[in-house]
N, C-alpha and C positions, 0 to 999 in steps of 0.2 A: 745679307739677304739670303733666302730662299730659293730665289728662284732658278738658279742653277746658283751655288757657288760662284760662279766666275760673271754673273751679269750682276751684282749689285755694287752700286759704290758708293761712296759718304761723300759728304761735303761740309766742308770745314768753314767754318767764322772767325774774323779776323777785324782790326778795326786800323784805320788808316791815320798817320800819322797827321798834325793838322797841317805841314806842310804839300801834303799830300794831294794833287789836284783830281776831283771827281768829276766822270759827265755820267749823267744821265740817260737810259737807254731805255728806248720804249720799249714796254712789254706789254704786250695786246693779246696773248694769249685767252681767249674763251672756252671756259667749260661746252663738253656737248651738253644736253639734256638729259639725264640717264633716270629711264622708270625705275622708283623700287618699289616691289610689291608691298601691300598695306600686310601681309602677312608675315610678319617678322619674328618667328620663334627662337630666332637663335640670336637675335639684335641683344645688343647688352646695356645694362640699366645703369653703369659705374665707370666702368671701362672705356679709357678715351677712345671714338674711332670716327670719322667723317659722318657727312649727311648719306653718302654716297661711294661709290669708286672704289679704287684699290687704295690701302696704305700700307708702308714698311717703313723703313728705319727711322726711328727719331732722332734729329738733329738737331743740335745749336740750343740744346734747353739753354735758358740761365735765368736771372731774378734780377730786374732793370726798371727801377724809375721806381717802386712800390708794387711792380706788375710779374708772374710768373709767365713766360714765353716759353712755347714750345711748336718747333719749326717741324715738319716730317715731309718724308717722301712721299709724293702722292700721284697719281695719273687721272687725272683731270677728264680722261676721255672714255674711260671705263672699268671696269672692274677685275682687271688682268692686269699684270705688270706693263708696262706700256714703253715705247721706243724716244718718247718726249716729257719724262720725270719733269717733277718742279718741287720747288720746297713751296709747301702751303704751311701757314702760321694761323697759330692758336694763342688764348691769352686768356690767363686766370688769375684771380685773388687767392687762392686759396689748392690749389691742385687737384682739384676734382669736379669745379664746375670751369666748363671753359665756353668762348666765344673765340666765333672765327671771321678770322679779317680777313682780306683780300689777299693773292700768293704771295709771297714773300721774292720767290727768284723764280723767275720761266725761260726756258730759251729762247735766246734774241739774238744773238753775236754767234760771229765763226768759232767762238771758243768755248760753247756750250750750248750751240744749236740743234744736239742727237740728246741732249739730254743735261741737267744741273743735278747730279749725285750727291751722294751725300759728305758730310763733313762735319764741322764744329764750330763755335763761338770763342773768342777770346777777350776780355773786356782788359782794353789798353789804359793805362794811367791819363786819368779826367772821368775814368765812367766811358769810357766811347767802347760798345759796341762795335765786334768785326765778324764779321764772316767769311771764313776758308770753306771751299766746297770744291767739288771735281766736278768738271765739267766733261761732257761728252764732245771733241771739238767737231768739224767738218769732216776730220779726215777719219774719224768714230778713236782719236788718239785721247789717253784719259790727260788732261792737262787738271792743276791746281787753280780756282780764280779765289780772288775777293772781292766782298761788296762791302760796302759799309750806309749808314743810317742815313735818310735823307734829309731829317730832321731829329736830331739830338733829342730837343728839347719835350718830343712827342712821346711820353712813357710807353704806347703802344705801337710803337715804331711800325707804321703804316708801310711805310717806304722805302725802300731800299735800291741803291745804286751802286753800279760795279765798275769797278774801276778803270780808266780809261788804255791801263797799259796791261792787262790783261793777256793771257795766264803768265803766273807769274811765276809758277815751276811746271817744265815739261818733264817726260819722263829720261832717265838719264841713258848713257850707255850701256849695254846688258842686260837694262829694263825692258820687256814686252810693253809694245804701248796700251795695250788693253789688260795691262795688272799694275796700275799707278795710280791708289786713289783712298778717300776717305781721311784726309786730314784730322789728325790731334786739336784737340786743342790746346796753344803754346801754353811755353812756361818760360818765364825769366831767370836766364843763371846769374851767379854772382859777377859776372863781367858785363853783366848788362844787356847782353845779347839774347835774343827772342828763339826758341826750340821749338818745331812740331814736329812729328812723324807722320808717316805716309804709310800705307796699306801693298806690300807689294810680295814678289815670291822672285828669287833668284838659284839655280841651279833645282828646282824642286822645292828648296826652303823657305819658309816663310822669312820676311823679314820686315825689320821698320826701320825704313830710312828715313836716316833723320837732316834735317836743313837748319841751320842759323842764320840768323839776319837780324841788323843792328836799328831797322828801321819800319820792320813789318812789312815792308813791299820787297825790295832788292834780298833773294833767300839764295846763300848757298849749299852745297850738299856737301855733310862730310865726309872725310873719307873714307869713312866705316861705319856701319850700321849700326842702332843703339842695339838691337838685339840679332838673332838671329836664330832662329829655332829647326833642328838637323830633321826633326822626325813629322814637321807640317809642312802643307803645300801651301798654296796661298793665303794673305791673312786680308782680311775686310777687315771696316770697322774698328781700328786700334783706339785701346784708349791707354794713358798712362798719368797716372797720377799719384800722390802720397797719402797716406792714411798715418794717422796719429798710434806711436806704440803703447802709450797709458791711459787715452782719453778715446772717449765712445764719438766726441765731437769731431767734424770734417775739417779739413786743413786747404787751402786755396795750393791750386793747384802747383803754385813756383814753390812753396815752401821746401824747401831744402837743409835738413839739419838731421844730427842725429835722434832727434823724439820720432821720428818718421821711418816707415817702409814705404817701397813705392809696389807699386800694382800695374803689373802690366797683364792686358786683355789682349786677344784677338778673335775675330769671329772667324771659323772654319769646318768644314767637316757637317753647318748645318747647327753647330752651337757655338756659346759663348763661351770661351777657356781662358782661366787667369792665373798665372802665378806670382808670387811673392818674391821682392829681393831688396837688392840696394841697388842706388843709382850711385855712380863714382862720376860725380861733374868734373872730372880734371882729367878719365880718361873718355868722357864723353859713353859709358858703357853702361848698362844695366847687368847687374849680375845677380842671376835666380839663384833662389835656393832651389829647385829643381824643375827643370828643363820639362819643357812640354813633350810627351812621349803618345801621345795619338791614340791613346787608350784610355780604359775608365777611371786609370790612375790620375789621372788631371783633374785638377780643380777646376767646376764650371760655377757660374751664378744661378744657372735652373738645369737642371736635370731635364725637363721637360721640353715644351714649345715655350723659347724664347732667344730671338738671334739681333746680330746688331746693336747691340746695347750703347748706351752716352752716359756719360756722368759728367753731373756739374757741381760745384760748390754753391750753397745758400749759403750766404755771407749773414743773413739776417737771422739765422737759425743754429747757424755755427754748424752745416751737416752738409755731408757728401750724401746728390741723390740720384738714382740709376732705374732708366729707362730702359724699356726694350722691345722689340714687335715680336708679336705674336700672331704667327699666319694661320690658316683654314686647315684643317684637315678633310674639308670636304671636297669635291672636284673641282676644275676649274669651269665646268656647265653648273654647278650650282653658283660659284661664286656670281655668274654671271647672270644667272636666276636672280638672287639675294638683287641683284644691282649693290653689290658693297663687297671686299676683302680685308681682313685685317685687321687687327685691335694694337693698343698699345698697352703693355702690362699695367698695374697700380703702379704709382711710383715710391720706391721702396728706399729708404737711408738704409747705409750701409758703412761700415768700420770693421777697422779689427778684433778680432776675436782674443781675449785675455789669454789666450795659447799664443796666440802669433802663427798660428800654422794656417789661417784661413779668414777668410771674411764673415760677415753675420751680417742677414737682411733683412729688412722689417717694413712691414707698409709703412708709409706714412701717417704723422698722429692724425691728420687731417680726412682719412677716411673715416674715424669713427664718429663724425658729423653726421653721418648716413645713418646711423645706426637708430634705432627704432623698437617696434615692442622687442622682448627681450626672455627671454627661459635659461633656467639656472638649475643644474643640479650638483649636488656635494656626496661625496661618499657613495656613490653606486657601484655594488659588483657587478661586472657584466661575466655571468657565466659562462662557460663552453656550450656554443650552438647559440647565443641569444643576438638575437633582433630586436631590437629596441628603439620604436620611432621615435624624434624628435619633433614633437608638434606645438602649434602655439607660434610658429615663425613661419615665413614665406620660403619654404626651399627653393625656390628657382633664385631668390636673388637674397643671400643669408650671410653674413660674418660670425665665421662657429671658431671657439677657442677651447680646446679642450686637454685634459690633464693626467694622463694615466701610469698607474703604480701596478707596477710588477711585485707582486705578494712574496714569491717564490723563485727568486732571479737564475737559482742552482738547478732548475729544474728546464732549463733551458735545453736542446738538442746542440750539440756539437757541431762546429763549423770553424775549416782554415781556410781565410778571406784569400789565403795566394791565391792568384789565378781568376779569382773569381769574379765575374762583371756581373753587377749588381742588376742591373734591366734586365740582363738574361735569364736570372735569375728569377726577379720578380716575373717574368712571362710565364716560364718555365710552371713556377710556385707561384698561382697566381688567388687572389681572394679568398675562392673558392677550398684551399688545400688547407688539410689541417697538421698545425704543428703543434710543439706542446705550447710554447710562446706567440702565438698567433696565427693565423695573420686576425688582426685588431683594429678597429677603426670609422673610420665612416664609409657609408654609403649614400656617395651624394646624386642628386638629380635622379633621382631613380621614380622609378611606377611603383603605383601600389603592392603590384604582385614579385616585385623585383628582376621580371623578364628583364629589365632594361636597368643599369647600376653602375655609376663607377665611384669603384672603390678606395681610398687613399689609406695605406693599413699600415701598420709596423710587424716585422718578424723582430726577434732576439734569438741570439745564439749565443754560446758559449764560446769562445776564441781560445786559441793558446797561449796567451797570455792575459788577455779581457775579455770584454762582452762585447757580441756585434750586434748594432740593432741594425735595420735594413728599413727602409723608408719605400714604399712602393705605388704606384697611382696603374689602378687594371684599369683600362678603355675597354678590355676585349667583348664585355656584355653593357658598355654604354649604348647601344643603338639596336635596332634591327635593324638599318638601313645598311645595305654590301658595302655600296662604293666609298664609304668614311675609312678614312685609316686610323685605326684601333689600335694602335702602337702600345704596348705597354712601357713605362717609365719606374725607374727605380737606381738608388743610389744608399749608400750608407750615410750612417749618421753618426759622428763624435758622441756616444753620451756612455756612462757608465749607470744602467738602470739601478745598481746597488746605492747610490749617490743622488740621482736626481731624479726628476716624473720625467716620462716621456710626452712633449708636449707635439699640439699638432695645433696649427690657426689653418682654416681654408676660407675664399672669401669663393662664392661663391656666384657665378651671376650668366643664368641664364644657357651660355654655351662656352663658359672657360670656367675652370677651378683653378686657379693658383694655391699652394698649399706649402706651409711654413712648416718645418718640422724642427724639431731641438730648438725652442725660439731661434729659427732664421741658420741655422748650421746650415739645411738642405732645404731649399727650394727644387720644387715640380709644379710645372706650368703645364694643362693640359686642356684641348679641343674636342668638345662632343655634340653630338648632334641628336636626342633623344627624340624619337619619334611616337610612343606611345605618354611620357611622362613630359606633357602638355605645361605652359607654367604654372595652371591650375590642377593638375593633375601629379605634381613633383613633391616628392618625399623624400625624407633627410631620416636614415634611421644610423645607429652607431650598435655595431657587430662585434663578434669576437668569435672566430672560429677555431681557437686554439684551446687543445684540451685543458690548460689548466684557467684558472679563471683569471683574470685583472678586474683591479679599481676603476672606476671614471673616481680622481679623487677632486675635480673638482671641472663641470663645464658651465662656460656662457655661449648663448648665442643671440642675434637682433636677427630681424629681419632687416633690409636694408631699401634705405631712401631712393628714387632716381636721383642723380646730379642731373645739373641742369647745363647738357653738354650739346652743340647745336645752336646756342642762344643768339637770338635774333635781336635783343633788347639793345638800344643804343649805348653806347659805350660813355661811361662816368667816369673821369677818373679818383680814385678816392685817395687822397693824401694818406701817406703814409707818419 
């Protein structure tokens, strides 16, 4: 989470063994009433996010019964991060229309009475459903709980009970009790024995400890950490799992063999960082191909606003899918205005990349359900200096794909990426600058007159050895309003312009742009709050401010559908 680094935590899902005895615990928790203005300019048409309140991290997705679940942080009592979290739970057919059921976990017991943080899902042999989560105890010390389903047989699992012997990892010696949290979700090694990790920081360093247990309740800690990262402080949010090295398809999370890399994540610093490696089960160790180093040189999954991330396997789809919150850049007096914080990104598959050096992310196929009238163009030069609106589609809420060819790739400006941090840059050289290779791209959400614009553009450059293109998202002329943070975001992109089109997807909707660049190499996720460029007042034009000219060599775009998220309709359940 956001809200300071050191106040968020996860909670983990877990499922109990059937010898396992459960009781029952009341949870009487009620929402207050919270006004939200009927005036919602920044509410979004696609993007998961409550009726209401604050939300952050998503937890415990998985796919159970025919049914997609998806569990999150939320604060019941208003639109601030709150001192009494719960997990409130969601449910869809399809990932983009959802209904919401009653909370899933609220605090009731000494062991998560300040709060039930966040954590993850692990689905036991039978199909049973668990949940690992951290709790906030009495004494505000981070403990581990589980609950598990109160009825199996219920695909919308209504109800949930926590187990009677409760928590069932405290934090160990050396551990700060308020940095022990956010459980994995397990995996099965070849000995049969059940692996999570834990979110925690020792001597300054981030680390994930890790616990086995042969039973899913009784965990012990080994004696070494699976990871341990020299150059981070605390890590939130862990996730670790494998990814397939020949195949675009997702692998469930025990898989353990050589076709596989594993991926390890941690949230810190404010984003989501992950590197690549192997897991050696026999000395219990994760070993990176390179070490997280607290700089731009890390691999994150958005460049942008996106923290806390989950990933789950769809077993039904054969695909690894990843979640992630995406908080306000407006104040915390508007969010409380709004009566609402916080969206959850599309949810995006994700695999490795045919290099092996990185991951690639893509919405899900199920967004383009949304999709609607529709503009196409082929073969356009976009000159130096030209603005070129995009009409025929609703800009405020638009899925745009578009495809551009560098004519002249030699005529690039020179650049040596040493040193060089890509956002600083983008700020630095922002929209507005002109190069011989750009800046290029869209102009989304913007007014008529362009007072108000953020732009998602590409620069190229020449490297000393190859081409650099630079991927960049300017806020700084998204608003006239002071108090928004206006951050500008930017990140390189893997591509060789002599080789391929430089592609850019942005879905667009309302007060966030998420934006795919090199089909899915770099993700940037970005918040704006446009005050002149009304929904009906919003324009999509595509730019090129770079002396020499580029192709549009081929764009689509729809306007895009509401989902039907909020839904009140009684619950069917549809065979699958």
């Amino acid at each position: 989470m956001e809200i300071s680094a050191s106040l968020v935590v996860g909670i983990c899902c877990v499922f109990l063994s059937s010898l396992i005895e459960v009781e029952a615990y009341n949870q009487n928790i009620h929402s207050l009433r919270v006004i939200v203005s009927e005036n919602q300019p920044y509410r979004t048409a696609f993007h998961f996010q409550p009726p209401q309140n604050w939300l952050n991290d998503p937890n415990g997705p998985m796919y159970y019964g025919g049914v997609y679940h998806l569990f999150y942080q939320y604060n019941p009592y208003g639109a601030v991060f709150g001192n009494r979290m719960i997990w409130a739970h969601s449910i869809s057919y399809d990932l983009i229309n959802w209904i919401h059921l009653n909370h899933a976990i609220e605090p009731t017991e000494p062991f998560d009475i300040n709060s039930c943080w966040s954590g993850s899902v692990t689905i036991l042999p039978g199909n049973r459903p668990v949940i690992l989560y951290t709790g906030v105890d009495a004494n505000n010390h981070q403990v581990q709980n589980l609950a598990t389903p109160k009825n199996l047989s219920d695909p919308f699992l209504r109800e949930w009970v926590k187990f009677s012997k409760n928590p069932i990892m405290t934090p160990p010696n050396g551990i700060k009790v308020n940095e022990f949290r956010d459980p994995t979700t397990a995996w099965k090694g070849l000995d049969g024995k059940w692996r999570v990790i834990i979110g925690s920081e020792l001597n300054n360093h981030g680390i994930a400890i890790l616990y086995q247990s042969e039973d899913f309740v009784s965990w012990t800690k080994y004696q070494h950490p699976l990871y341990i990262s020299e150059e981070t402080g605390m890590w939130e949010c862990p996730d670790f799992y494998p990814v397939s090295i020949n195949s675009t398809n997702g692998v469930d999370t025990s898989v353990q063999n050589p076709s596989v890399k594993h991926v390890m994540k941690a949230s810190f610093n404010s984003h989501d960082y992950y590197t690549l490696g192997n897991y050696d089960s026999q000395m219990e160790r994760f070993i990176s191909e390179s070490d997280f180093t607290g700089t731009s040189l890390d691999l994150r999954y958005d460049y942008g606003k996106f923290y806390a991330s989950k990933t789950f396997f769809d077993n039904v789809k054969n695909r690894r899918i990843l979640w992630g919150w995406v908080n306000e850049s407006d104040s915390t007096e508007d969010d409380i205005g709004k009566g609402w914080s916080g969206l959850q990104s599309i949810p995006r598959r994700v695999w490795l990349d045919k290099s092996g050096k990185q991951l690639l992310q893509w919405p899900v196929e199920e967004i383009e359900t949304l999709r609607d009238s529709q503009v196409s163009i082929h073969g356009k030069k976009l000159l130096s200096g030209a603005v070129f609106e995009l009409s025929g589609i609703t800009a405020a809420q638009a899925d745009v794909e578009v495809f551009f060819e560098v004519p002249e790739p030699e005529e690039a400006e020179f650049m040596d990426p040493t040193g060089v941090d890509p956002q600083l840059f983008c700020g630095k050289e922002n929209a507005s600058g002109n190069g011989r290779l750009g800046p290029f791209g869209l102009l989304t959400l913007a007014s008529k007159d362009l007072t108000e614009q953020t732009a998602i553009f590409f620069r190229v450059f020449r490297g000393p050895s190859r081409y650099i293109v630079l991927m960049c998202s300017d806020q700084s002329r998204s608003s006239l309003r002071k108090e928004v943070d206006k951050t500008t975001f930017g990140a390189f992109v893997d591509i060789d312009p002599r080789l391929e089109k430089i592609s850019l997807r942005s879905l667009i909707d309302h007060s966030i742009v998420e934006s795919y660049g090199g089909e899915g190499r770099t993700c940037i996720t970005n918040r704006v709050y446009p005050m002149l460029a009304s929904d009906e007042g919003m324009h999509l034009y595509l730019f090129n401010n770079g002396s020499s000219s580029v192709l549009i060599s081929r764009l689509d775009a729809w306007s895009m559908k509401k989902a039907k998220i909020n839904g009140k309709e009684s619950l069917r359940y549809r065979a699958t």
